[in-house]
Phi, psi and omega in degrees: 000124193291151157238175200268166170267087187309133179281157191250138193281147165327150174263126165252106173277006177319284170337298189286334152290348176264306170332298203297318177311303171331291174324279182294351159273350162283004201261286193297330188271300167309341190277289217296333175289318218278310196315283189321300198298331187219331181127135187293319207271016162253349176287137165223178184263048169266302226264347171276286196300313158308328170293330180270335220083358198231166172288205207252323209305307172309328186282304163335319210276332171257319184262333171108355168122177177340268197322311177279359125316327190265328174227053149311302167329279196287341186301298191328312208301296182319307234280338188081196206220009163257178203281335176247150176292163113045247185304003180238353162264357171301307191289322198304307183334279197289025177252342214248286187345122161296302193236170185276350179307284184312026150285295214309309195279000158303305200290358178282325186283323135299343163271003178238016125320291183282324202299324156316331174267319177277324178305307172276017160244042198235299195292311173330299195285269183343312175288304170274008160280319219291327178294337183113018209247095182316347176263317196253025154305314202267006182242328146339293219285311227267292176014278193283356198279316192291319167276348159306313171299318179298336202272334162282338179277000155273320151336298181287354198256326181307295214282320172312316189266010166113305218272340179285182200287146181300180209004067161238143187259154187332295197304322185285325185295317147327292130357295202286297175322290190334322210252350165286343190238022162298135180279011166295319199281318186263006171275327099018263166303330158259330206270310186291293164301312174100032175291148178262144217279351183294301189298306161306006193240288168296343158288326157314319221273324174262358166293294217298327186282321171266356140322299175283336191234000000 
């Protein structure tokens, strides 16, 4: 009597992609603690990999060692703290905003979101350049490089809509978010002054207006 072939069901890797997310955020969150807590050049990665659960291979095998780890960290650090990033309700805003006040106090609201996350590993990175330690140089120089671009493609979206002050150019509009939305400015100001991000949220919103517009 022939038999039949049981079909073979599809591999649903769902499971095993959520696991691996888990895994690396759970990674990034002890590498972050162990970092803040002793210092980048005491941190190493036997003591991030125990601290996690995992070998050490595994941590290499996803970040490549310290520098991409710190800086995983920090990218992690931009995304906030809702279920959508950062940067994708910064764009929705500025599409949304009736006027540039309400943009300017979204963006007080979203820089006073992420700067608790970003800012001490913004003193992190920086206290180990300071140390001499070249990789993590290129993750310092591609950082800032990178928020400076985020900060002109708000710029082109402000001069498109209208908000900016006339013959003011994209790059001075630039400039100016870059250097108000520094973790110098807010480190300065909450951790040294002791401002409460409320306060630290209307002060961006009204530098950005009067600077700008």
């Amino acid at each position: 009597m022939p038999t039949t072939r049981k079909e073979r069901r599809p591999y649903d890797a769902t499971a095993r992609r959520a696991g691996a997310v888990r895994r690396r955020e759970g990674i990034l969150e002890h590498a972050r603690r162990l970092f803040l807590a002793n210092g980048y050049a005491s941190t190493t990665v036997a003591a991030i990999a125990a601290a996690s659960g995992v070998s050490s291979e595994t941590v290499y095998k996803a970040f490549g060692g310290k520098p991409g780890i710190v800086r995983a960290i920090f990218e992690r650090s931009l995304l906030g703290s809702a279920p959508s990033t950062a940067e994708e309700r910064s764009d929705a805003a500025q599409l949304e905003a009736p006027d540039a006040l309400t943009l300017f106090r979204r963006f007080g609201e979203l820089s006073a979101e992420v700067a608790p996350l970003a800012a001490p590993m913004m003193r992190l990175i920086r206290d180990a350049v300071a140390g001499g330690d070249k990789e993590i140089a290129e993750v310092l120089h591609d950082v800032e490089l990178a928020r400076y671009e985020r900060m002109l493609h708000n710029a082109e979206v402000l001069q498109k809509r209208g908000f900016l002050a006339p013959g003011m150019t994209t790059d001075h509009a630039a400039d100016v978010m870059w250097f108000y939305t520094a973790d110098d400015v807010f480190r300065n100001l909450v951790v040294s002054r002791r401002w409460s991000l409320d306060t630290y949220s209307e002060f961006i919103a009204n530098a950005l207006g009067s600077a700008l517009l």
